[in-house]
C-alpha positions as CSV (number, residue, x, y, z in Angstrom):
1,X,38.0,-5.6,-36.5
2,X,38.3,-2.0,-37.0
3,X,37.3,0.9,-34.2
4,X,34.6,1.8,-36.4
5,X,32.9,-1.8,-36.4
6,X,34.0,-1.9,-32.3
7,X,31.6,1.1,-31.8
8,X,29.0,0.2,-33.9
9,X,28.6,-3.6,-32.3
10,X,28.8,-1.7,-28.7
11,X,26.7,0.8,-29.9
12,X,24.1,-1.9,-31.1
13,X,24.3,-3.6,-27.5
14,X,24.3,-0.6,-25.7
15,X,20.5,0.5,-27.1
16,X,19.3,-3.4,-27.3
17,X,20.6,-3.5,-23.1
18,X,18.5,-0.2,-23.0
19,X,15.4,-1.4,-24.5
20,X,15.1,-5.2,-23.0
21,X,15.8,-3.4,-19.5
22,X,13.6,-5.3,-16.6
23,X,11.0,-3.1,-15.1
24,X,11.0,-5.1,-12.0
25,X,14.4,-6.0,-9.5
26,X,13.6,-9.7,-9.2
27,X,13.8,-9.3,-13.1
28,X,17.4,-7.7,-13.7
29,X,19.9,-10.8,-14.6
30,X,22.1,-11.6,-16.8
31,X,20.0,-13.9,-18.4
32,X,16.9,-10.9,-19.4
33,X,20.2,-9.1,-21.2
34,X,21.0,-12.3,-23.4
35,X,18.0,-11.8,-25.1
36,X,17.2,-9.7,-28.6
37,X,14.8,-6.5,-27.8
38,X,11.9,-6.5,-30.8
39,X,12.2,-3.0,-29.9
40,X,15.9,-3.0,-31.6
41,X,14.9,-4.7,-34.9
42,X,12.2,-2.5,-35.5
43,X,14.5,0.7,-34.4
44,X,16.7,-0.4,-37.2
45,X,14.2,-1.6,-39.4
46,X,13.0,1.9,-39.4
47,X,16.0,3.7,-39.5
48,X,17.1,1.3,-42.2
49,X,14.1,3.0,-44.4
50,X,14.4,6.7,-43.2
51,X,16.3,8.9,-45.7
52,X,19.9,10.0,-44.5
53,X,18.3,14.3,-44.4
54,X,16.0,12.7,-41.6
55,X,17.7,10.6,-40.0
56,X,19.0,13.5,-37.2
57,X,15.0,14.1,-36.6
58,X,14.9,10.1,-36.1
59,X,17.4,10.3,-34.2
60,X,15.8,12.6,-32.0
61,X,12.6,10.9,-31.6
62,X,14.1,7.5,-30.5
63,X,15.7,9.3,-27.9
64,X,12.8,10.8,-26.4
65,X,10.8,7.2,-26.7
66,X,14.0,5.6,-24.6
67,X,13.6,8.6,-22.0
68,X,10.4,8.2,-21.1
69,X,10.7,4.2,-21.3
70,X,13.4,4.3,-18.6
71,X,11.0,7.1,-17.1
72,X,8.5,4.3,-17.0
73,X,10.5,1.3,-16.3
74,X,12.0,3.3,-13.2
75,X,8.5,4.4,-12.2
76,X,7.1,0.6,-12.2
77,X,10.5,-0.6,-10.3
78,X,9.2,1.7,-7.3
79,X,5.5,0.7,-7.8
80,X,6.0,-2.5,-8.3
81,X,8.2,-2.7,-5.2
82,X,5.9,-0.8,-3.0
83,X,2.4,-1.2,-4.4
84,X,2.7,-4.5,-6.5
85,X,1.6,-2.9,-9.8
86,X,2.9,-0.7,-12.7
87,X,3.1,3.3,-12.0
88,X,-0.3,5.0,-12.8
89,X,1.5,8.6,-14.2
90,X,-1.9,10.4,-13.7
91,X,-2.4,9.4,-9.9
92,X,0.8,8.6,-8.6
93,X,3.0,11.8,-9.5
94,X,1.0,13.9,-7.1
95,X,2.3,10.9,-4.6
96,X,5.8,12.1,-5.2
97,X,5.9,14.4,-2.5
98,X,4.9,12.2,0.0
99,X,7.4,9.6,-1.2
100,X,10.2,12.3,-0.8
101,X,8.2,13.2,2.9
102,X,9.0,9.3,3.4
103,X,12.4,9.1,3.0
104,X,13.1,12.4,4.3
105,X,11.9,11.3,7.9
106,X,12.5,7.7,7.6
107,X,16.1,8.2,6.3
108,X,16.6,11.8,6.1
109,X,17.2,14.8,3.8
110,X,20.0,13.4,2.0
111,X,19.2,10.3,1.4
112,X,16.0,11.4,-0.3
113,X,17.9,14.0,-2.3
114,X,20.3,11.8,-3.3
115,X,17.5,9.5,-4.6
116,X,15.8,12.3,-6.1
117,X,19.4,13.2,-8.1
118,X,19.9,9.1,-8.9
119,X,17.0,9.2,-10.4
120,X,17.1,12.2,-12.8
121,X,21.0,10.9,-13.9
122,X,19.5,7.9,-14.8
123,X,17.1,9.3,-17.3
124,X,20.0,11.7,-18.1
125,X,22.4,9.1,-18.9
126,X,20.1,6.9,-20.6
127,X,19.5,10.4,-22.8
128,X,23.1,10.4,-23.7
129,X,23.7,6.4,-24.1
130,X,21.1,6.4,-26.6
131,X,21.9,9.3,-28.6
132,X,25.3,8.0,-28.9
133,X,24.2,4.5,-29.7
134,X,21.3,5.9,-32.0
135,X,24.2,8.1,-34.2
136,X,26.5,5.4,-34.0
137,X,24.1,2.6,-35.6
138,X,22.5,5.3,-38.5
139,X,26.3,4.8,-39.6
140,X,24.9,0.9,-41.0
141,X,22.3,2.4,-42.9
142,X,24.2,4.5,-45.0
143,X,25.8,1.6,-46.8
144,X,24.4,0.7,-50.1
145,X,21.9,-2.0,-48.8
146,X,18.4,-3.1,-50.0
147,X,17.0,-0.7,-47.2
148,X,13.6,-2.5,-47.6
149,X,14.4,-5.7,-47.6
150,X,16.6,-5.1,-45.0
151,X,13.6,-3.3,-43.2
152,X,11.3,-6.5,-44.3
153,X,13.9,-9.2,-42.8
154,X,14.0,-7.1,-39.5
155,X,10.2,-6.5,-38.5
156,X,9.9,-10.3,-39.3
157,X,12.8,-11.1,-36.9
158,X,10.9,-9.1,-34.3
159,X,7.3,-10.8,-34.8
160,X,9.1,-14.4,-35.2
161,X,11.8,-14.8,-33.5
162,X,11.8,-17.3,-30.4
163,X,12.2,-15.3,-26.8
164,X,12.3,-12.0,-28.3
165,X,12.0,-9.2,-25.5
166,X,8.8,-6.7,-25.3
167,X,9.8,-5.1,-22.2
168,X,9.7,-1.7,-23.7
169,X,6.5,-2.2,-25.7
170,X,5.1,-3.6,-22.0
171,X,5.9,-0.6,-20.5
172,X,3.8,1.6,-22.8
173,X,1.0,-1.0,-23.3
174,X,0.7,-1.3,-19.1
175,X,0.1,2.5,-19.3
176,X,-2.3,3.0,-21.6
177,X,-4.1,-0.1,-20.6
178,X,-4.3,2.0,-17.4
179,X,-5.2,5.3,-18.4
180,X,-8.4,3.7,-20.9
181,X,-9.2,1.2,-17.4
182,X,-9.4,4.4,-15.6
183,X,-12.1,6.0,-17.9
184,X,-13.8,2.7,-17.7
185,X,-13.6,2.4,-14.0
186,X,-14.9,5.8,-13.1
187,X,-17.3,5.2,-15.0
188,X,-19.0,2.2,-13.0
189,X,-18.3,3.5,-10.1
190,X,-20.3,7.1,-10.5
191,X,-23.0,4.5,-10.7
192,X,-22.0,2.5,-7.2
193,X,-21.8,5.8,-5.8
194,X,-25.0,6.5,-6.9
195,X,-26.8,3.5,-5.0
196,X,-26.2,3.2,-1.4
197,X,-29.1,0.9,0.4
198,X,-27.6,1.4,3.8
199,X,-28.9,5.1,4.0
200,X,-32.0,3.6,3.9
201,X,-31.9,1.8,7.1
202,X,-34.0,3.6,10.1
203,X,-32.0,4.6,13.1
204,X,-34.6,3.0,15.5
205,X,-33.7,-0.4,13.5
206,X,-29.5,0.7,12.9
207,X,-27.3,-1.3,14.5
208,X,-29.1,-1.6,17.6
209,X,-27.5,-5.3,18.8
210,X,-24.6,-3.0,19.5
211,X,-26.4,0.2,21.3
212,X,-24.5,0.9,24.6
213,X,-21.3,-0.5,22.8
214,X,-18.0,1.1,22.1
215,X,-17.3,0.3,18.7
216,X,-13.0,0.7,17.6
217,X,-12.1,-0.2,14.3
218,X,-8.6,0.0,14.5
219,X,-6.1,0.0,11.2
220,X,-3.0,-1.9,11.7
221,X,-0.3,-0.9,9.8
222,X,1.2,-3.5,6.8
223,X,-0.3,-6.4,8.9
224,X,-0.8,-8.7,6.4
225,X,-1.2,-12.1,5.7
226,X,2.5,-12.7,5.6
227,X,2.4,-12.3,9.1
228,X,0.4,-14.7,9.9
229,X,1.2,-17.5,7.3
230,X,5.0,-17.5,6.4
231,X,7.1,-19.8,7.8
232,X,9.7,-17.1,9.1
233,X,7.0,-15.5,11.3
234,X,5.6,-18.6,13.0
235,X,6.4,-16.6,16.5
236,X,4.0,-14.3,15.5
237,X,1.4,-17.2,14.9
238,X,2.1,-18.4,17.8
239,X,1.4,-15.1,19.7
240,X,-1.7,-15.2,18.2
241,X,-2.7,-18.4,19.8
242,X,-1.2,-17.5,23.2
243,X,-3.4,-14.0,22.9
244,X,-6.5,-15.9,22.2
245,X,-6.0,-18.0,25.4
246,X,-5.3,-15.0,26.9
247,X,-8.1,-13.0,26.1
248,X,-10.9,-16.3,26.8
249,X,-9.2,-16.4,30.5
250,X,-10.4,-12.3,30.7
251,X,-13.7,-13.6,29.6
252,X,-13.6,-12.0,25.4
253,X,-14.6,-14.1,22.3
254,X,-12.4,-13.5,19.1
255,X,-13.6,-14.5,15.8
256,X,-11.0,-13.9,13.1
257,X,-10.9,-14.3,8.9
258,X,-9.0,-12.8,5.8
259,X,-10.2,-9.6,3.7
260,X,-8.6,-8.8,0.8
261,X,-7.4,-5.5,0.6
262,X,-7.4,-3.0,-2.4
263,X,-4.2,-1.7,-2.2
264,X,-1.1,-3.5,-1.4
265,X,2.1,-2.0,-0.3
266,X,0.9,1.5,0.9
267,X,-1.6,3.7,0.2
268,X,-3.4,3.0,3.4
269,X,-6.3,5.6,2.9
270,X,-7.3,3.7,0.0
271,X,-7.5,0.7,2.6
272,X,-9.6,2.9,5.1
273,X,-11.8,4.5,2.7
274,X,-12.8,1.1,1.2
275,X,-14.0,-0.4,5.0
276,X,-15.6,2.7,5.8
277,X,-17.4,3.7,2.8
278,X,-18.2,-0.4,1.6
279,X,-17.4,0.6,-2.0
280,X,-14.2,-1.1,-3.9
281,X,-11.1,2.1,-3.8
282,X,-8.5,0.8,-5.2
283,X,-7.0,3.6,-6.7
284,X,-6.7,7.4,-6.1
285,X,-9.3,8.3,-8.7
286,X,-12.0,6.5,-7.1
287,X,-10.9,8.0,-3.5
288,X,-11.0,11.6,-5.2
289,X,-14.4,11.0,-6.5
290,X,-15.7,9.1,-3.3
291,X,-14.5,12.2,-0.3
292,X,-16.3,14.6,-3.1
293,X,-19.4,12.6,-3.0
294,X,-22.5,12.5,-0.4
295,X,-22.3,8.2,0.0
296,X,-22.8,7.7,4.0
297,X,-19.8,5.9,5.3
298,X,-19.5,3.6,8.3
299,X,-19.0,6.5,10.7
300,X,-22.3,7.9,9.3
301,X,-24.0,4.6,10.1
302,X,-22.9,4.9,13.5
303,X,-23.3,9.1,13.6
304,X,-27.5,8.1,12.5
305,X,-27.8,5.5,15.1
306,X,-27.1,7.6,18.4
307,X,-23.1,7.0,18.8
308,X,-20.3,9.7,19.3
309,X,-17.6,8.9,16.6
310,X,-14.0,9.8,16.3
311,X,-11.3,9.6,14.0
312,X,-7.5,8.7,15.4
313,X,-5.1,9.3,12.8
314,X,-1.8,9.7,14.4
315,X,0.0,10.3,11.5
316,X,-1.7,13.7,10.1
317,X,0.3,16.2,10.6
318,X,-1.7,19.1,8.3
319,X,-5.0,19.9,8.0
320,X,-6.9,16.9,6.9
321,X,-9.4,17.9,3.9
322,X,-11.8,14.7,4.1
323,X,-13.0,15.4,7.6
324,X,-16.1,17.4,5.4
325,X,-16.3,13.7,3.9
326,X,-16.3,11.6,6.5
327,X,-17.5,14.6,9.3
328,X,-16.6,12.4,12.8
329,X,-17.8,14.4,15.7
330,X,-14.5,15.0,17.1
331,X,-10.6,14.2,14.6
332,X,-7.2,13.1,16.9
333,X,-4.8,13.6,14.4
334,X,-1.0,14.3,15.4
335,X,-1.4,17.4,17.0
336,X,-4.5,17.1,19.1
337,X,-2.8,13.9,20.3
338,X,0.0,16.1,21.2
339,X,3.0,13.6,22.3
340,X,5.4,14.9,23.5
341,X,8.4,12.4,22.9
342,X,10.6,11.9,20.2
343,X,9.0,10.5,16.8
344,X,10.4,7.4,15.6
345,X,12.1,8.7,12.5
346,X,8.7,8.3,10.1
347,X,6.2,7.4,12.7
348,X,4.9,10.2,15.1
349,X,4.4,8.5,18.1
350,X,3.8,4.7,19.9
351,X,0.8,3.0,19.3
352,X,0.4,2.4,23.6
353,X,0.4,6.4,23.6
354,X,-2.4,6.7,20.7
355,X,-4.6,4.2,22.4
356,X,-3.5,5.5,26.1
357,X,-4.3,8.9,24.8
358,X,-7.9,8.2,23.5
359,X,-9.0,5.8,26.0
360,X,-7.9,9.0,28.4
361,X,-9.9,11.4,26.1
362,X,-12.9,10.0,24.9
363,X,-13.7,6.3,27.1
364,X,-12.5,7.4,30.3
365,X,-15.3,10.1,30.5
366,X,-18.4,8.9,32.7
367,X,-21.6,10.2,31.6
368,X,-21.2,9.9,28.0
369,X,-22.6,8.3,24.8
370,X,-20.9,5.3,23.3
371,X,-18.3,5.9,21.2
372,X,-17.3,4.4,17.6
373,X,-13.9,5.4,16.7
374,X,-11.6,4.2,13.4
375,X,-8.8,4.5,14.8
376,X,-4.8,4.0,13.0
377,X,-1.7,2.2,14.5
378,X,1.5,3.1,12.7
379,X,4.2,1.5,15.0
380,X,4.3,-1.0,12.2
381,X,4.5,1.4,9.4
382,X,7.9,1.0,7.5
383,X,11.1,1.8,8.0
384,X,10.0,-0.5,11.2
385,X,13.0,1.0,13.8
386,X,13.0,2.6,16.2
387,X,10.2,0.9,18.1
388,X,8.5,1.6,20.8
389,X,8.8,-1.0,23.9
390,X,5.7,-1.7,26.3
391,X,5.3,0.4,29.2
392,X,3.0,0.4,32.5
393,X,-0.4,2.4,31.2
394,X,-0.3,4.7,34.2
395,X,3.2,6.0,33.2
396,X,2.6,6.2,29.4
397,X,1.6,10.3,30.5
398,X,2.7,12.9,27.5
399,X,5.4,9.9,25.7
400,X,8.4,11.7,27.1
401,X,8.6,7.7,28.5
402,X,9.3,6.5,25.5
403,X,11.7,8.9,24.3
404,X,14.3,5.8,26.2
405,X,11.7,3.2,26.1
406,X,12.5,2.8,22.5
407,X,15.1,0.0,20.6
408,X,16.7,-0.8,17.4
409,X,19.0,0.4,15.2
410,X,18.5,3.4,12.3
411,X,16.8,3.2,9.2
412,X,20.5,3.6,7.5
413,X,22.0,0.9,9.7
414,X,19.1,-1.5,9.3
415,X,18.3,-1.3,5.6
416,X,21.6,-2.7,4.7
417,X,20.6,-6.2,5.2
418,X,17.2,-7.3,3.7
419,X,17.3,-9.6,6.2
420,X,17.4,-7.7,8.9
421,X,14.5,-5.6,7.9
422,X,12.1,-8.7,7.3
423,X,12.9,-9.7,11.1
424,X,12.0,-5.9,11.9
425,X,8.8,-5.6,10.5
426,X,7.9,-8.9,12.2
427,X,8.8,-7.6,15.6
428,X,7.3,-4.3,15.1
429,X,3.7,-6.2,14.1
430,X,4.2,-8.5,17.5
431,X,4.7,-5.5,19.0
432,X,1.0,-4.2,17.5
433,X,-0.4,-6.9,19.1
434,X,1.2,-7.1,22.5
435,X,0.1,-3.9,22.9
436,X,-3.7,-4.2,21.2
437,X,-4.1,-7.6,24.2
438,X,-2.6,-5.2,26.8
439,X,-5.5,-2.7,25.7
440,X,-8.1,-4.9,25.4
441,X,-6.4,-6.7,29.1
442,X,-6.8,-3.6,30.9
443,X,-9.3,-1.1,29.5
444,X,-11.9,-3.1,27.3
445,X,-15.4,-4.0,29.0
446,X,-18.1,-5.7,28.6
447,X,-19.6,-3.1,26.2
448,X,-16.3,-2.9,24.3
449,X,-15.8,-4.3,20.6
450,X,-12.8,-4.3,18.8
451,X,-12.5,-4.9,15.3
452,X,-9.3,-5.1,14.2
453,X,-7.6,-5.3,10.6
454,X,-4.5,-5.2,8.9
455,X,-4.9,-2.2,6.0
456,X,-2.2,-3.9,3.2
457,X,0.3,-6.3,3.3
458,X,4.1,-4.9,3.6
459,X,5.9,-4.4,0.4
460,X,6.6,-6.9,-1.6
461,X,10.9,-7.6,-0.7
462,X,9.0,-8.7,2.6
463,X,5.7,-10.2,2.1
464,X,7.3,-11.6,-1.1
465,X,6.5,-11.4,-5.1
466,X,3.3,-13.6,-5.6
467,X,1.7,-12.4,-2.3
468,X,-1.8,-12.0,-1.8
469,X,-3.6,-9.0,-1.1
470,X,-5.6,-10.8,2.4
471,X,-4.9,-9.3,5.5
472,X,-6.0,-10.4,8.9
473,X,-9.6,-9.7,10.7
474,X,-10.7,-10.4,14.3
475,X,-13.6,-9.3,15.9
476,X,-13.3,-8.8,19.9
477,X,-15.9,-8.9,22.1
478,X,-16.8,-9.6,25.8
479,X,-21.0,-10.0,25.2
480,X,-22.1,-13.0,23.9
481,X,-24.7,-11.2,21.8
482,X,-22.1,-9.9,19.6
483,X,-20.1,-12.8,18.7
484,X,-24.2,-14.4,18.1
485,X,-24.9,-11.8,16.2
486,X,-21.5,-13.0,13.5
487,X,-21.9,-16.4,14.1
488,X,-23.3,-16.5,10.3
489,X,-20.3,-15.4,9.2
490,X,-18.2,-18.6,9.9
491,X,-15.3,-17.0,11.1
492,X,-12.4,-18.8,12.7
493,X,-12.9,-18.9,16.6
494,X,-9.8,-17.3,18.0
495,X,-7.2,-14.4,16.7
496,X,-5.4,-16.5,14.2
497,X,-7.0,-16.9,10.8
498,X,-5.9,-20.4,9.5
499,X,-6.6,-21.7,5.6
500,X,-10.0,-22.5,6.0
501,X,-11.2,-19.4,7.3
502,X,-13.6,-17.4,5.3
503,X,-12.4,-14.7,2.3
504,X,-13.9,-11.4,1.8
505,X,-13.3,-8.5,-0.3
506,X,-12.7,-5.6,2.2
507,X,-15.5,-3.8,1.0
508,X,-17.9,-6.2,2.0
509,X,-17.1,-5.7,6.0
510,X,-19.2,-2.5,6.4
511,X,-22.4,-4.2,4.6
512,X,-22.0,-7.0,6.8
513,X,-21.7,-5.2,10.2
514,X,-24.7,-3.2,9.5
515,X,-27.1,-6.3,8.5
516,X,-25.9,-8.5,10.9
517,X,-26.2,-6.0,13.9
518,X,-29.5,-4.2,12.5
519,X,-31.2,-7.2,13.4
520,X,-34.0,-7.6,16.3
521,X,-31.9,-7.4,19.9
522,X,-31.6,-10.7,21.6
């Protein structure tokens, strides 16, 4: 074989390795390499029938479609890994920056350069592999050869041929299916913004089961079914069980079921926005459209009905544009919680200090009107170390407590073993919990309800590749006329959801609290 015939057989497997590329991890093997990329054929076919004078413009061309293929297929690995679905180019660049915000915190400012950089010689080096590959091939071509029946014998290769790859011709077909759902979509939903039947509920009649209650839905962070149902977190089921003994000895009911969640992953607000607002927003095209609209939320609902309402957020750290949306009478976002320890790399602050702080600020007050809150835990937010450890609640103070009440190793150290962080995130949500029963243990009353749900399930190397979108719900309450009030919801008694227990869309949860808690007072 001479060198000429070497490069061109390299050259050949060189662009078909390009084009059959996996766009998912679990998907790179061996095996997805062994196969022939329809892609290739017709690359060939077509350059088989393009005139040598064009051939550089060809050339060209098939590099740009291989850049932005690898673009893709890099995009959809990180999607895919995070969110459970291809990259959506029109929503999720303007996420970039709070990807590289992630990293920067959660592993710091080199790491997230140097994935920046990996990323862009990537695309670079595909650039250069394929015009290489491409010039190297266009040699074939210039052989005397029956270019058309050449061309002929190639597409029909591609169309017939057992276990041919698509993965490039996915890529591009995921995207625009995307872009055309997207026109689709917003279109329906203008309309379900359009009809809101909750606004027409009269404040004497709103929600009045619960008048003289304080209302906390609190977000837990990644808690998702996983957590509950696989096998390697069976402590935390346990927990569960023990905290629903726990709580009946302090005299509260829990009531508990599965919502599926529109995002999965990440994405949380999507998650928030979705319970609050009772409309599906699954992507960041609805949520755009839904915080520029007038559609009355679950805050609203309560706002009508006589209640002070508050938004927790720990983790905003800048102004936060959808207060005009949402408009809570009073928004604890990081600095008006003001904690004073150390963050933990990503996360701001402990959960015990979020919930210490606003029971301090807003329950503890005497004199007051009830108080509905929404209300976000991140201790449970990847990279899941440091985290916090429980403390007494009358020493919890500014944080500076937890700047040594802390354990586990860094994000570097700990996301060297996938192992290792799939034990982490399990003992960062049992930590969630201890500290949600120590709340409810030693600030809830009788005129306290907690509703408490997980926003997503973790990504996808931990909650695993044909997860569900269900997360966990539990309803918490002290007065009998509450957990009446559900009892037409057939919800599981106790804090751990089992198979049987009902499914609902999250977007069904605000609908259902206002009917069922509209009704005539017992």
């Amino acid at each position: 074989m001479n060198a000429r015939a070497l490069s061109i057989g390299v050259a050949l497997l060189a662009l078909n390795a390009l084009l059959v590329l996996p766009d998912r991890l679990l998907g790179v093997t061996p095996g997805a390499f062994l196969r022939v990329g329809a892609e290739t054929l017709l690359i060939l076919a077509l350059l088989a029938l393009t005139p040598v004078r064009w051939q550089k413009a060809m050339r060209g061309l098939g590099v740009a479609v291989l850049m932005a293929a690898i673009a893709l297929k890099i995009g959809n690995t990180g999607t895919y890994l995070a969110f459970d679905r291809p990259i959506d180019l029109a929503l999720d660049l303007p996420l970039i920056p709070k990807g590289f915000d992630l990293l920067t915190r959660s592993h710091g400012i080199a790491y997230a350069l140097g994935a920046v950089l990996g990323g862009i010689v990537a695309v670079a080096a595909v650039a250069a592999a394929g015009a290489w590959a491409l010039r190297r091939v266009t040699f074939v071509w210039r052989m005397p050869v029956a270019a058309g029946v050449l061309a002929a014998a190639l597409i029909g290769l591609a169309v017939a041929l057992p276990g041919v790859s698509r993965a490039t011709a996915q890529v591009f077909a995921d995207e625009a299916h995307i872009v055309a759902e997207g026109f689709r979509t917003t279109r329906i939903f203008a309309g379900e913004l359009s009809h809101d039947p909750l606004a027409a509920v009269a404040p004497p009649q709103l929600l009045r089961t619960l008048q003289g209650h304080d209302v906390l839905v609190v977000f837990v962070e990644s808690y998702g079914r996983v957590a509950v149902d696989a096998p390697r977190y069976a402590s935390i089921a346990a927990q569960l069980d023990r905290m629903t003994e726990r709580l009946s000895a302090a005299g509260f009911a829990s009531r508990s079921a599965w919502l599926g969640s529109p995002t999965f992953g990440g994405e949380s607000w999507l998650a928030h926005s979705t319970t609050m607002s009772g409309l599906w927003v699954n992507d960041q095209r609805r949520y755009n459209m839904l915080i520029g609209s007038k559609r009355t939320t679950l805050l609203s609902d309560f706002s009508r009905a006589g209640w002070r309402t508050a938004v927790v957020m720990p983790e905003i750290t800048m102004e936060w544009t959808e207060a005009s949306f949402f408009r809570p009478d009073v928004m604890y976002d990081a600095p008006a919680l003001d904690f004073r320890g150390e963050p933990f790399t990503y996360i701001t602050m402990a959960d015990q200090f979020t919930l210490s702080k606003f029971q301090r600020m807003e329950l503890a007050k005497a004199d007051r009107k009830p108080v509905m809150a929404e209300i976000a835990l991140v201790s449970s937010h990847a990279p899941w170390t440091p985290l916090p450890k429980p403390v007494p609640w009358d020493q919890v103070g500014d944080g500076h407590i937890f700047d040594t009440a802390r354990e586990g190793p860094t994000p570097e150290e700990l996301w060297e073993e996938p192992e290792d962080v799939r034990a982490q995130y399990g003992r960062s949500i049992s930590y969630v919990l201890e500290t949600l029963e120590s709340f409810v243990l030693t600030h809830a009353t009788e005129k306290t309800v907690l509703i408490v749900l997980g926003d997503h399930q973790p990504m996808s190397f931990v909650s695993g590749e044909d997860a569900t979108r269900d997360v966990p719900v539990h309803v918490i309450a002290k007065d009998p006329a509450v957990t009446a009030a559900i009892a037409d919801w057939h919800w599981t008694d106790g804090m751990r959801p089992t198979a049987q227990s009902p499914q609902w869309k999250m977007d069904a949860l605000r609908t259902r609290i206002v009917t069922s808690f509209s009704g005539p007072a017992p």
